[in-house]
C-alpha positions in Angstrom: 31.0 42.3 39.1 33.1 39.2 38.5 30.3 37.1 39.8 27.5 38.8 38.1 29.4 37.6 35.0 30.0 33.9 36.6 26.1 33.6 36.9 25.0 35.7 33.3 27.1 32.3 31.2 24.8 29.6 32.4 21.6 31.8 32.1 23.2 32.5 28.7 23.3 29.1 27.5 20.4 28.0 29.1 18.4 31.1 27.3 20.0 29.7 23.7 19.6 25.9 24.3 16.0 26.8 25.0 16.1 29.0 21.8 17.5 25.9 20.3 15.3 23.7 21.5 11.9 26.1 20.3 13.1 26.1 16.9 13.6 22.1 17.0 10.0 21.3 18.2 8.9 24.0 15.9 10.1 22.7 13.0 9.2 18.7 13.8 5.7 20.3 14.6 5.7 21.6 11.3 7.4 18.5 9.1 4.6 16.3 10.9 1.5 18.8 10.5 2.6 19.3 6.9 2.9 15.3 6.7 -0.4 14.4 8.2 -2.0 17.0 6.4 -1.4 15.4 2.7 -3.9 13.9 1.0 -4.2 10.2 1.9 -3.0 8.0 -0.8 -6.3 6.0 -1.1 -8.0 9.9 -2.1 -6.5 9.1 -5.9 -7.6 6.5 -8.3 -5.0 4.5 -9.7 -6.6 4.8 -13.2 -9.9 5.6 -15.1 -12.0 4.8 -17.9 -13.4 7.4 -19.9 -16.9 7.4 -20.1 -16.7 8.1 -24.0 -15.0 5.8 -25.2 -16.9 2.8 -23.5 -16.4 0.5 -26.8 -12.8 0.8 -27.1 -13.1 0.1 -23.2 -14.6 -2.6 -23.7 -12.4 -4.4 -26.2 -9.1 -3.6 -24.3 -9.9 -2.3 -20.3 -6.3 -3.2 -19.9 -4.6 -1.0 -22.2 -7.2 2.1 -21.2 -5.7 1.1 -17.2 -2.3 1.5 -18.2 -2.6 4.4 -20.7 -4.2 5.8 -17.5 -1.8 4.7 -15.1 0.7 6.9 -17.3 -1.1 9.8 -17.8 -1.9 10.1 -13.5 2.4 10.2 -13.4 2.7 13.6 -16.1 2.6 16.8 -13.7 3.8 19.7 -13.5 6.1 20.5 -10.9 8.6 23.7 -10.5 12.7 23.8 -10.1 14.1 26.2 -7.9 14.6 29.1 -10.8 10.9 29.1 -10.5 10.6 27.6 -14.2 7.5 24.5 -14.5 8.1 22.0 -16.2 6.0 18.7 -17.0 7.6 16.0 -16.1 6.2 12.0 -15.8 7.0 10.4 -12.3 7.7 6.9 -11.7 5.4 5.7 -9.0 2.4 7.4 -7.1 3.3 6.2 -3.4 7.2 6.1 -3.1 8.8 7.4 -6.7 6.5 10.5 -7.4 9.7 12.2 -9.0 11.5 11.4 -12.4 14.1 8.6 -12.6 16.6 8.4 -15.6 16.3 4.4 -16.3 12.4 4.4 -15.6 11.6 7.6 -17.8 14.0 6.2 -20.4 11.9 3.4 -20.8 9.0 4.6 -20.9 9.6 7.0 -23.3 8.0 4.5 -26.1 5.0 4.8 -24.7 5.1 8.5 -24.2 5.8 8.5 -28.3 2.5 5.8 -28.6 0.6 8.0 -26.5 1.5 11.0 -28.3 2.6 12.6 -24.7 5.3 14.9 -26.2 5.2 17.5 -23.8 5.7 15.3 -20.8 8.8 13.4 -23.3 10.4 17.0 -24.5 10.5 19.1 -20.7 11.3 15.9 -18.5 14.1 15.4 -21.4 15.1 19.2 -21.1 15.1 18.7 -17.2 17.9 16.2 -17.3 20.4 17.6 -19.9 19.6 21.5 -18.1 21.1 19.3 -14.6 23.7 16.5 -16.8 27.1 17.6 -15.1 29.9 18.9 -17.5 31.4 15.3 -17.9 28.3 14.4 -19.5 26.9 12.6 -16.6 22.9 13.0 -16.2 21.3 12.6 -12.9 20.4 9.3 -11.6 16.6 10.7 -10.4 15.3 14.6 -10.3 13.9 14.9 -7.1 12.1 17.3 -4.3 12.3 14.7 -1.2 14.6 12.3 0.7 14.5 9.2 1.7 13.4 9.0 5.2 10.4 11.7 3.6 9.3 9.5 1.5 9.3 6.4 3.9 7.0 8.1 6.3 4.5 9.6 3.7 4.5 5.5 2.7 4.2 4.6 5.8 1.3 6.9 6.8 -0.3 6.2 3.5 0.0 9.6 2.6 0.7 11.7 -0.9 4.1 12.6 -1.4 4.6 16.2 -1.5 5.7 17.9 -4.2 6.0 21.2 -2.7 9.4 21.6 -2.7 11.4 22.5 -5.7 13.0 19.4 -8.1 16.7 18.9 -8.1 19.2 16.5 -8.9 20.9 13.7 -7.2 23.7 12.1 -9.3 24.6 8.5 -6.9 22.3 5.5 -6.3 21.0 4.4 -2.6 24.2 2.5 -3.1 26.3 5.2 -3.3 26.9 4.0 -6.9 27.1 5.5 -10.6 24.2 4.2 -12.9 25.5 3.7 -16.1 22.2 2.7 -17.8 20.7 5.5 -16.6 23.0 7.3 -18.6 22.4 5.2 -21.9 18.8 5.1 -21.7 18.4 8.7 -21.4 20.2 9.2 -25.3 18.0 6.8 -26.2 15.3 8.3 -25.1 16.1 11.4 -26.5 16.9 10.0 -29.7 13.6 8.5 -29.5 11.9 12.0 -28.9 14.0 13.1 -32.4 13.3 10.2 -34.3 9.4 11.1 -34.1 9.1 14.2 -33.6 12.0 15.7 -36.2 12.9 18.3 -33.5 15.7 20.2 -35.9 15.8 22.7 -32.8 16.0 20.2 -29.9 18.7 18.0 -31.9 21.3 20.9 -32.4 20.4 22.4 -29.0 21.5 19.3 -27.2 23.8 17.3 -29.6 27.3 18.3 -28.0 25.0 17.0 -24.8 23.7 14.3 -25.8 27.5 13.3 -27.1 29.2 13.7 -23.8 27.0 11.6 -22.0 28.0 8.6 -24.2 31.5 9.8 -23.7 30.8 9.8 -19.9 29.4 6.5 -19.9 33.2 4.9 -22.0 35.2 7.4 -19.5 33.8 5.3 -16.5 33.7 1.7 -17.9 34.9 1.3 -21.1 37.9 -1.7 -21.3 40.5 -2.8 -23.5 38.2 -5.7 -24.3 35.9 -2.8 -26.1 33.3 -3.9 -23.2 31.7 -1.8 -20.6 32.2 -3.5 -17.2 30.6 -1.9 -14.0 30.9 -2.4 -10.3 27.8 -3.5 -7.9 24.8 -2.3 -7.9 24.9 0.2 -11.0 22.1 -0.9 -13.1 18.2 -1.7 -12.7 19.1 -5.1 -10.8 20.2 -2.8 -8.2 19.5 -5.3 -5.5 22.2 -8.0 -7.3 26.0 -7.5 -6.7 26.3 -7.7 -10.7 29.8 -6.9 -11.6 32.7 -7.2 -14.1 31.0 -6.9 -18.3 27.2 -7.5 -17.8 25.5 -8.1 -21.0 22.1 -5.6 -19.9 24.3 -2.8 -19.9 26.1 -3.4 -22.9 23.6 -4.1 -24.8 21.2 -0.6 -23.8 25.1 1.3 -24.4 25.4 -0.8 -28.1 21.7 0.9 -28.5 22.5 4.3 -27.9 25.9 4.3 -30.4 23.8 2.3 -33.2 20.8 5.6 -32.7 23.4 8.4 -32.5 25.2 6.9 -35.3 22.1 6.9 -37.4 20.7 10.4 -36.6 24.5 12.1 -37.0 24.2 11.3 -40.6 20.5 12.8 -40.5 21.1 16.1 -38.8 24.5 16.8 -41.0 27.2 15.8 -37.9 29.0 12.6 -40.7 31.8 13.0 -39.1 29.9 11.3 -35.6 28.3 9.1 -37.9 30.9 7.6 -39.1 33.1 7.1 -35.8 29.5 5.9 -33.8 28.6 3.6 -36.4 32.4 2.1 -36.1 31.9 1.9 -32.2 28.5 0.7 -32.6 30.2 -2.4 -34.4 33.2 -3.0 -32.8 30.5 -3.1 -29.5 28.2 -5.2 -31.5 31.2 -7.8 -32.4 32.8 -7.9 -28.8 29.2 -8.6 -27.6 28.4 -11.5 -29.6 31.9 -12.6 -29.0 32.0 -12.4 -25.3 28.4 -13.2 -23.9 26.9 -15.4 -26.7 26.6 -19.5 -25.6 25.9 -21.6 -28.4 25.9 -24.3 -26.0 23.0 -23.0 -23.7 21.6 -20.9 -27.1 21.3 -17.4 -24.9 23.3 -14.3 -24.0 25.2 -15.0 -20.6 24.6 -12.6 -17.9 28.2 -12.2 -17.3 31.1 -14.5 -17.0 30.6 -14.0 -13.1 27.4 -15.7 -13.7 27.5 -18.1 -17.3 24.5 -19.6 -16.5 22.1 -17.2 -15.6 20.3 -16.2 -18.4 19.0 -12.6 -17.9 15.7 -11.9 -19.7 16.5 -7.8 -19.5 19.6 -8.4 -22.2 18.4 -11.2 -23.8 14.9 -9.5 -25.0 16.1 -6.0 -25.6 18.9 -7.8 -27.9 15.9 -9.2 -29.9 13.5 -6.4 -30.2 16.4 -4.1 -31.2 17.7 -6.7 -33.6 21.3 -6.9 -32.1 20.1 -11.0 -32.1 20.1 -12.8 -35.1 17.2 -14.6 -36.2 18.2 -18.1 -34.9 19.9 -16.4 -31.9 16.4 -14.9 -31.5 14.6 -18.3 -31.4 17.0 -19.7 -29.3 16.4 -17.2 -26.6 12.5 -17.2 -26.8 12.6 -21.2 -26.4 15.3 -21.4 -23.7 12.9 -18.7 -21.8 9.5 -20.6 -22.6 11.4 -24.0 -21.6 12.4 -22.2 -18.3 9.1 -21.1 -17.8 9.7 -17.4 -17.5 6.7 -15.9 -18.1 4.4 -18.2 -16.2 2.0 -16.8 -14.1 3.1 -13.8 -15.1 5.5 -12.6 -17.8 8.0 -12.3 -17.2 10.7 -13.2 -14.7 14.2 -11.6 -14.6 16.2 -14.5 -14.5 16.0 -18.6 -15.0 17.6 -18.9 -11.7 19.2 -17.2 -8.7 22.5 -15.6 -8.5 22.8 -16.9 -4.8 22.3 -15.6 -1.3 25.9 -14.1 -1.6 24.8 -12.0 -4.5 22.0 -10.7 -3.0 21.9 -7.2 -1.1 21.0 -7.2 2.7 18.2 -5.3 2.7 16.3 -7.4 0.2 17.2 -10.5 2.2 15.9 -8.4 5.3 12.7 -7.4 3.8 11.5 -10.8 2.4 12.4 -9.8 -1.5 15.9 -11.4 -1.8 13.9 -13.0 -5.5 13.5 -9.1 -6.3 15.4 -9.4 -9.3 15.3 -13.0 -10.2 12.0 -15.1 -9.7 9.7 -12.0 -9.2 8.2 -10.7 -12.9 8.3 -7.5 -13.7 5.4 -6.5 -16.8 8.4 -4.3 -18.8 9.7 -7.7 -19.2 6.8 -9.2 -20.3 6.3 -5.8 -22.4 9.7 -6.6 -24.5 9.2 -10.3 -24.4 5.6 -9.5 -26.2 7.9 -7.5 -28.9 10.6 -10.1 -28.9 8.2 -12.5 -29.9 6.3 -9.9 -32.6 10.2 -9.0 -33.9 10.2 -13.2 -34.1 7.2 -14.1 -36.5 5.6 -15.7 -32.9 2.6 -14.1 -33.1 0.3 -16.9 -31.6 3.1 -16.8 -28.4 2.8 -12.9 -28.1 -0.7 -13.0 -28.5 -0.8 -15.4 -25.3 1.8 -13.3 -22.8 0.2 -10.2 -23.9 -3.4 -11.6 -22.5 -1.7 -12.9 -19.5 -0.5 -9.4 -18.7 -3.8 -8.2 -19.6 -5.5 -10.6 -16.6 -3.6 -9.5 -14.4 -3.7 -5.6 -15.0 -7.6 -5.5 -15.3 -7.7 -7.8 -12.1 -5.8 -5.5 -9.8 -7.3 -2.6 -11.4 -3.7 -1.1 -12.0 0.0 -1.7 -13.1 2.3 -2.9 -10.3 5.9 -3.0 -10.1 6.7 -6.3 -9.7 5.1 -9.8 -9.3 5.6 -12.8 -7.2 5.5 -16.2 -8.4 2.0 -17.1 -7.2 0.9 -14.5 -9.4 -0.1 -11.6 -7.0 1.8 -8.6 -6.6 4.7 -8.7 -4.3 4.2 -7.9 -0.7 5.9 -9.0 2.5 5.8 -7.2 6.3 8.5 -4.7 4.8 7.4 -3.7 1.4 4.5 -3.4 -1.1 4.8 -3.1 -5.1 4.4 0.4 -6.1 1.7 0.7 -7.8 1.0 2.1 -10.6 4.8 2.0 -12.0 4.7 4.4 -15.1 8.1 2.6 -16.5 5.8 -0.9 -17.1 2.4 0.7 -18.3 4.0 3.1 -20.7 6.1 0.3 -22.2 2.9 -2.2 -22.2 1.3 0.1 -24.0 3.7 0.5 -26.6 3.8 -3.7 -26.7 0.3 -3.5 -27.1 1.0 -1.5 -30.3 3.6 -3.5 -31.8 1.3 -6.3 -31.6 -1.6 -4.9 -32.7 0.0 -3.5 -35.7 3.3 -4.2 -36.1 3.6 -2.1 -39.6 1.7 0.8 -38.0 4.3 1.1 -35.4 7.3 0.8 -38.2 5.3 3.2 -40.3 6.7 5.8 -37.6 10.0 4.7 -38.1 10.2 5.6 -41.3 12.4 8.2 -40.9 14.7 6.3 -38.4 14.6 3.0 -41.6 15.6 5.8 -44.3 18.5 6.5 -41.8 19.5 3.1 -42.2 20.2 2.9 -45.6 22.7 6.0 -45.9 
């Protein structure tokens, strides 16, 4: 009997290690049936042009690409309650999900568009998943990483099967603490044209512990935010210590709360924001600003690197003063930062030591310096529209043009001979619904600037209170 049980414990485990083994090669035969079974990515257009509206087509194919490019990212997809939502994705081959700094973005040109759906229930998404701290997620998402890599790499559609959920750290294991800002921003963006009474008092509380989130994790005595590596959108750039970027999108957010507190009836928030707003404002000016060079430093790990993303967004939202302003806009044209194509990210490298491995590995380490990225060019159109430089505008803005109508769709990033950027190990992601949405809304500030104020109105009344 004692040997009868001897012999049943290895047929045993052999009987469960070939369960085992069944449910393994049943599942891998079912992850790459399901893979090879999606769509092939060349099965979708990247855009459209309607057939009537063949004049307007004519006059501007570019901006009908890009509205198009935007509109193919706005789908619906389903959480795992069941609810649908409508939600605008970043990129059709590798970032077919929501991102918090991308969306942010281009929430102006969901307000140009009038896309307010897609704005409101992408919105809704992140402040139903922001944590209790106030922290929102850095992307809402329904695949991982090595998923996604093989869909790319078998040029096939991303699925979108599975439900959407959050994931709150970078690639880097890192916080993003523009992520955070831009999504207030953008929500204070959907308010400020849309007069959403509901929405504002719905989510205020929300809305106000996010900015408390972003001071709990970096706000120092200096009345500066200061990050750590790899925690904004030059994620590829060891970046640390008070950048000016992430200052400035934070000094953004404070100066909009401040101003719709007063509008919604919460004075006592107006009055603290708007004090924050310029004690930031101050320490900004006081800390980054070079007379010398006549531009915002990137940080004082890097004082001579001047950082179109700061720089511009300091100008359109007015944080610049007028000769401040010029000062930028003719360091950047002396530099040549938007030639071939507007506009670069920096006026120089950080250095190799700055860089992050895998972008040296892949061929890309100019990722976030020499390569130009068209939401640059996009604020460095409305820089220059904000300036009185409407001949200058007029030029980037056609450059960006050329270049969309010539590769028949918005890419994420360019190199410097002009082309998209592609090596052995990577290709732009095309279309990227964070630089068409935002060149359309450039298009609209140039075309007229009083048009897109005329918006505003209620958001210029708020000034005067």
């Amino acid at each position: 009997m004692a040997d009868k049980k001897k012999h049943d414990i290895p047929l045993r485990l052999s009987t469960l290690l070939a369960f085992l083994l069944g449910i393994f090669f049943s599942q891998a035969f079912n992850y790459w049936w399901r893979l090879l079974r999606q769509p092939r990515l060349a099965s979708r257009p990247h855009h459209y042009l309607p057939e009537h509206d063949t004049a307007v087509i004519e006059a501007d194919p570019a901006l009908h690409i890009a509205e198009a490019n935007v509109r193919a990212g706005i789908e619906e997809r389903h959480l795992p309650d069941g609810s649908r939502k409508t939600i605008l994705w970043a990129g059709w081959r590798n970032f077919r999900e929501p991102w918090a700094r991308d969306f942010g973005f281009a929430s102006f040109g969901l307000v140009e568009m009038g896309e307010k759906r897609a704005l409101k229930e992408t919105l809704e998404i992140y402040l139903h998943y922001q944590q209790a701290d106030g922290r929102f997620p850095v992307k809402i998402h329904s695949t991982n990483v090595a998923t996604r890599y093989l869909h790319s790499l078998f040029a096939r559609q991303q699925p979108t099967y599975n439900p959407l959920r959050p994931k709150y750290h970078t690639a880097h294991r890192t916080i993003s603490l523009d992520g955070n800002s831009l999504l207030v921003i953008a929500a204070l963006n959907y308010l400020r044209y849309y007069q959403d009474e509901v929405f504002a008092h719905r989510y205020w509380d929300a809305l106000k512990r996010a900015l408390h989130w972003v001071e709990m994790q970096a706000l120092q005595p200096d009345g500066l935010l200061h990050q750590d590596a790899y925690t904004d959108w030059a994620d590829s750039v060891i970046r640390k210590g008070a950048v000016h970027y992430t200052n400035v999108l934070y000094w953004k957010a404070l100066r909009e709360f401040a101003l719709d507190a007063a509008r919604y009836g919460y004075s006592e928030d107006a009055n603290a924001f708007q004090r924050r707003e310029q004690q930031l404002r101050a320490a900004i000016n006081q800390h980054f600003w070079d007379e010398r060079q006549g531009f915002y430093i990137t940080s004082r790990q890097f004082p001579l690197v001047l950082s179109s993303d700061g720089n511009l967004l300091a100008i359109a939202w007015k944080l610049a003063t007028p000769p401040q302003a010029h000062a930028i806009l003719d360091n950047m044209t002396g530099f040549g930062m938007a030639e071939p194509v507007p506009t670069k990210c920096t006026n120089r490298d950080y250095g190799r030591d700055f860089i992050a491995f895998e972008n040296r590995l892949g061929g890309i380490a100019h990722y976030h310096t020499s390569a130009a990225w068209l939401w640059l060019g996009s604020w460095h159109v409305i820089a220059l529209v904000r300036s009185g430089r409407l001949d200058e505008a007029g030029r980037l803005l056609d450059r960006m043009r050329r270049v969309i109508v010539r590769d028949g769709v918005v890419h994420e990033v360019y190199g410097e001979n002009g082309h998209y950027l592609k090596t052995r190990w990577y290709e732009s992601e095309a279309p990227l619904t964070w630089s068409a949405a935002l060149f359309v809304y450039a298009s609209a500030v140039f075309r007229n600037p009083q048009a897109v104020a005329s918006k505003q109105v209620i958001h210029e009344d708020k000034e005067r209170l």
